[in-house]
N, C-alpha and C positions, 0 to 999 in steps of 0.2 A: 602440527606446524606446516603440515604440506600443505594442506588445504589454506592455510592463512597465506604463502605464498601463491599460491595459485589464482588464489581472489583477491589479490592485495591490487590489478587494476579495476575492482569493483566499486563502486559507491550506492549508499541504500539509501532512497528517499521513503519514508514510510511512514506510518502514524494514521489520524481519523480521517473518513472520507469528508469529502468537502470542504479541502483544507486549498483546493489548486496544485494540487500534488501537479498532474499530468500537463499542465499548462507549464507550470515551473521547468518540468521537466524536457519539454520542448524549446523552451528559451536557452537551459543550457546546452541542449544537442547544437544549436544553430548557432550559439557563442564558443561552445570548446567544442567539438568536434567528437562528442560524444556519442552511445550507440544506447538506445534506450532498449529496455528491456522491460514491457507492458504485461505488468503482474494479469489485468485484467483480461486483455485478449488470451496470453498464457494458459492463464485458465482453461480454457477450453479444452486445451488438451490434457489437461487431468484428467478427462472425463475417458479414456482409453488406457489410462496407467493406473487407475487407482482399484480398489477390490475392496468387497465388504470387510473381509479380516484384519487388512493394513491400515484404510482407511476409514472406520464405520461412520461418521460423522459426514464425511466427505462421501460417501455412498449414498448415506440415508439424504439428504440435501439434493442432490441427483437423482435423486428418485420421489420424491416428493411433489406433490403439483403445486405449479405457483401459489395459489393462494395460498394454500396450505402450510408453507414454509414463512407467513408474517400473520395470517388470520388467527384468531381461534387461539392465541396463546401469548404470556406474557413478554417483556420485553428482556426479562431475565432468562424467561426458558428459551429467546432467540440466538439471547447472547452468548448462554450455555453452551447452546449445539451447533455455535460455529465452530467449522475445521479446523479453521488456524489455529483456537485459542486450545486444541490438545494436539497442535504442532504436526498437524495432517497435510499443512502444504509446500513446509517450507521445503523438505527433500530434492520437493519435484523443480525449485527454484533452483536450489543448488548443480542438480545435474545439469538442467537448463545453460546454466551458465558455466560450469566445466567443458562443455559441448559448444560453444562459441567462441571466437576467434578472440586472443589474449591483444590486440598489436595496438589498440588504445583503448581510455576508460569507457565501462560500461555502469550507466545508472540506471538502479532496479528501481522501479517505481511500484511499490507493491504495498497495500495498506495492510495485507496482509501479516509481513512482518513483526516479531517479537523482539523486545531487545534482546532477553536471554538466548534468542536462538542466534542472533548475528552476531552478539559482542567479541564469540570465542572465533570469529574468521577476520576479526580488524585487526591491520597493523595499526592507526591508533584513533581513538575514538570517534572524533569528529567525521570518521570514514561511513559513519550511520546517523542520520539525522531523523527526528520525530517530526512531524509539524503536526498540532493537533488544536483545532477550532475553538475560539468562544462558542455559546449556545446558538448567540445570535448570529454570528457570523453562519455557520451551520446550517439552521435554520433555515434563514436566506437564500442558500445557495442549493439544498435539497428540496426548496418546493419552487425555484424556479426551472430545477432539474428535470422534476417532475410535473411541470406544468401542464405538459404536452401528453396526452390523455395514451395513445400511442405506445410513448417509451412506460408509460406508469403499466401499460396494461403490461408489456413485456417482462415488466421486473416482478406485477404482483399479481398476474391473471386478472380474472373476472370479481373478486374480492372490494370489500369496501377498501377504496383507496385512502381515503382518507386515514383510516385505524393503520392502514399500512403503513402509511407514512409517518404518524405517531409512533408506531412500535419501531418503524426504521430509525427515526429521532430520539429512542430510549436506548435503544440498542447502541447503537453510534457512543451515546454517551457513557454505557458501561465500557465500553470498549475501549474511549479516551483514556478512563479511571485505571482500565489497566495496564495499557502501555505508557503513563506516566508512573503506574508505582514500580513499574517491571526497568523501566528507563531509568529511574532512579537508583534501583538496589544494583543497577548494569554501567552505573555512570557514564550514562549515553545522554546526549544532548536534544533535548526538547525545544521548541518554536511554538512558541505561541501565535497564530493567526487570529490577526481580529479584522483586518480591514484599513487598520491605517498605514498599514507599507504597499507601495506600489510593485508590480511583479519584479522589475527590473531592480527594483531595490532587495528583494527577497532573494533573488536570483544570484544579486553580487555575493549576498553573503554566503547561500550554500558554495558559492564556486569557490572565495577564500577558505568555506570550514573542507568541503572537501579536496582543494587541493590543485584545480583543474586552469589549467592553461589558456589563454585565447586560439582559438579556430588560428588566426595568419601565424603565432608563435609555432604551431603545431606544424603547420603545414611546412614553415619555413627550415623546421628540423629536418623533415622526411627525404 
């Protein structure tokens, strides 16, 4: 229960990538006055906390050469030997966020996230939101991601891009499958993304599910 106090100024945006997680996420820092917290830059610094023993999954991944971590195997065994999914990163989230300043809300932006691992920290549910893409929608938005020859080589080396980006798009979608049966048996709320709401309309609603005040409300309490 201490820990459910302690993160009860927390909100989780989390679910498939290619959903506008981090855009959404920026829309509400500059309407409530919120402090985001960038699963993905985050990351990084896993890479000085973690150890083959505690983390094998999360070691073997960092140590792996770009290709070699989407080439050369299927989308199932990508999906396998992600960290998250045997709960290798959330920890390092949690301390992250014990170690920051409590004095307004902070929303984690981390796709990373399982429902099972965040339900037991909500004072109440709508405090964790999924968003999780059509195909299409998806699709869409990871090959215009990866358009630019550049950021593809950064994510997948010298590798056929192309298979990358299909195992990336296989993988994505086991991933969907299981943070909606996990979200389900966690009765955590899911969003479907498809394309026909507008950000600001996307926006209004997580700010009602989680709770969060307008920027001049805020400021005019202080």
């Amino acid at each position: 229960m201490d820990l459910v106090r302690r993160l009860a100024h927390v909100r989780w945006l989390a679910g498939g990538t290619g959903t506008g997680k981090s855009t959404l996420a920026r829309v509400l820092a500059e309407r409530h006055d919120v402090l985001i917290y960038d699963g993905d830059r985050a990351e990084r610094d896993y890479v000085g906390r973690c150890t083959a023993g505690d983390q094998p999954y999360l070691w073997a991944l960092l140590h792996a050469p770009a290709a070699r971590r989407w080439n050369g195997r299927s989308a199932q065994e990508i999906f396998e030997s992600m960290p998250s999914l045997h709960g290798e990163t959330f920890g390092f989230v949690v301390d992250d966020l014990l170690a920051l300043p409590a004095d307004r809300p902070i929303l984690v932006d981390d796709f990373r996230t399982l429902p099972g691992e965040v339900a037991p920290l909500l004072t109440w549910p709508e405090q964790a939101v999924f968003l999780l893409p059509t195909p299409t929608f998806r699709d869409r938005a990871l090959r215009a991601r990866f358009a630019d020859p550049a950021r593809a080589r950064a994510n997948w080396g010298d590798g056929d891009h192309r298979e990358a980006l299909a195992l990336r798009l296989g993988r994505d979608e086991l991933w969907d499958a299981e943070i909606r049966r996990r979200a389900a048996v966690s009765r955590l709320p899911v969003v479907t993304v498809d394309g026909s709401r507008d950000v600001r309309d996307l926006a209004d609603d997580l700010a009602a599910r989680f709770r969060l005040t307008d920027r001049t409300a805020r400021q005019a309490d202080r």
